[in-house]
C-alpha positions in Angstrom: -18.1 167.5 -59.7 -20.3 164.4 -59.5 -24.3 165.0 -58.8 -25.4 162.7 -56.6 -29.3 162.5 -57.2 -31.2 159.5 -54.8 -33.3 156.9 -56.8 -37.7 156.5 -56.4 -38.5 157.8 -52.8 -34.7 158.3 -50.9 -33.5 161.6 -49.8 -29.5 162.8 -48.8 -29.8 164.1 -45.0 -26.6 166.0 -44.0 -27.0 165.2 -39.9 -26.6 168.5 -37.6 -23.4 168.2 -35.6 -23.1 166.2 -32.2 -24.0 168.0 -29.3 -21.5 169.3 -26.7 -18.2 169.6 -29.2 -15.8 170.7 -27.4 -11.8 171.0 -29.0 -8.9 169.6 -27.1 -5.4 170.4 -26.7 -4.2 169.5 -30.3 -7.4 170.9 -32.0 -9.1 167.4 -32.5 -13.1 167.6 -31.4 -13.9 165.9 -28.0 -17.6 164.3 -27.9 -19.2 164.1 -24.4 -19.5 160.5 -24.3 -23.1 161.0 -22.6 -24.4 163.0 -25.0 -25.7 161.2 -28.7 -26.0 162.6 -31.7 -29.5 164.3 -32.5 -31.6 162.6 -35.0 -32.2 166.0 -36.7 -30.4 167.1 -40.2 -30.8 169.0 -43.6 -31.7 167.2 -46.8 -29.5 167.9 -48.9 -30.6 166.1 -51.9 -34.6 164.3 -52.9 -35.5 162.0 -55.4 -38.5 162.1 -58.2 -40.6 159.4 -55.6 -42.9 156.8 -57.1 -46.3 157.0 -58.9 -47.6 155.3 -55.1 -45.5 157.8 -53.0 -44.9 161.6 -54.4 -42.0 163.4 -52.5 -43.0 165.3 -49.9 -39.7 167.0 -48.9 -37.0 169.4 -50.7 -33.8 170.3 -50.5 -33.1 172.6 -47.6 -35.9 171.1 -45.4 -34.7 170.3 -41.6 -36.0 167.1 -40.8 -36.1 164.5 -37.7 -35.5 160.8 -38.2 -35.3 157.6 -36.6 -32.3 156.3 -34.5 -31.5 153.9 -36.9 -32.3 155.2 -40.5 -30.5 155.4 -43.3 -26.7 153.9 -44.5 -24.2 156.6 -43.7 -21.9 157.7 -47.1 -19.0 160.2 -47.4 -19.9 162.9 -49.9 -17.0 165.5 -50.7 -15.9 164.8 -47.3 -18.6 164.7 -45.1 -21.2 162.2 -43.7 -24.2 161.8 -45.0 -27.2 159.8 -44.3 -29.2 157.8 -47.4 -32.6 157.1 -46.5 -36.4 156.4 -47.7 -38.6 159.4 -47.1 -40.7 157.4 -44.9 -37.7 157.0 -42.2 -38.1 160.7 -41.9 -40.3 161.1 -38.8 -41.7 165.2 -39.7 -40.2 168.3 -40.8 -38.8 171.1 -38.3 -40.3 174.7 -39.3 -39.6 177.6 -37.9 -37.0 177.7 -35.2 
């Protein structure tokens, strides 16, 4: 299996699942179009950070980020987001 460890200050954020799923008639998931996909996730993977910016996150944080951060990657089979620490708006504690 291939580690996949993010360079200087990036973090791997597994995105929570759209809201309002609902299966169809063949099994396939049916999005309500209204409703987007929340900006909230799980890293799943941190860098070292840089001598100017020391990670503040670790693996298994939940996490809120911007609309628009991060590239979105397939790793062993499911989406992932790539992004700088400092698209990550705060951490979610508690529940």
């Amino acid at each position: 299996m291939i580690q996949r460890i993010p360079l200087e200050d990036r973090v791997l954020v597994l995105p929570d699942p759209p809201l309002g799923e609902t299966v169809g008639m063949h099994g396939l998931l049916k999005l309500k179009e209204s409703q987007e996909r929340p900006q909230t996730g799980t890293v799943v993977a941190v860098g070292v950070g840089t001598p100017e910016k020391p990670m503040l996150l670790e693996v298994d944080d939940r996490v809120m980020y911007g609309k628009y951060s991060g590239q979105s990657v397939e790793v062993d089979g499911k989406e992932v987001l790539v992004m700088r620490m400092g698209d990550v708006l705060m951490k979610l504690v508690g529940e």
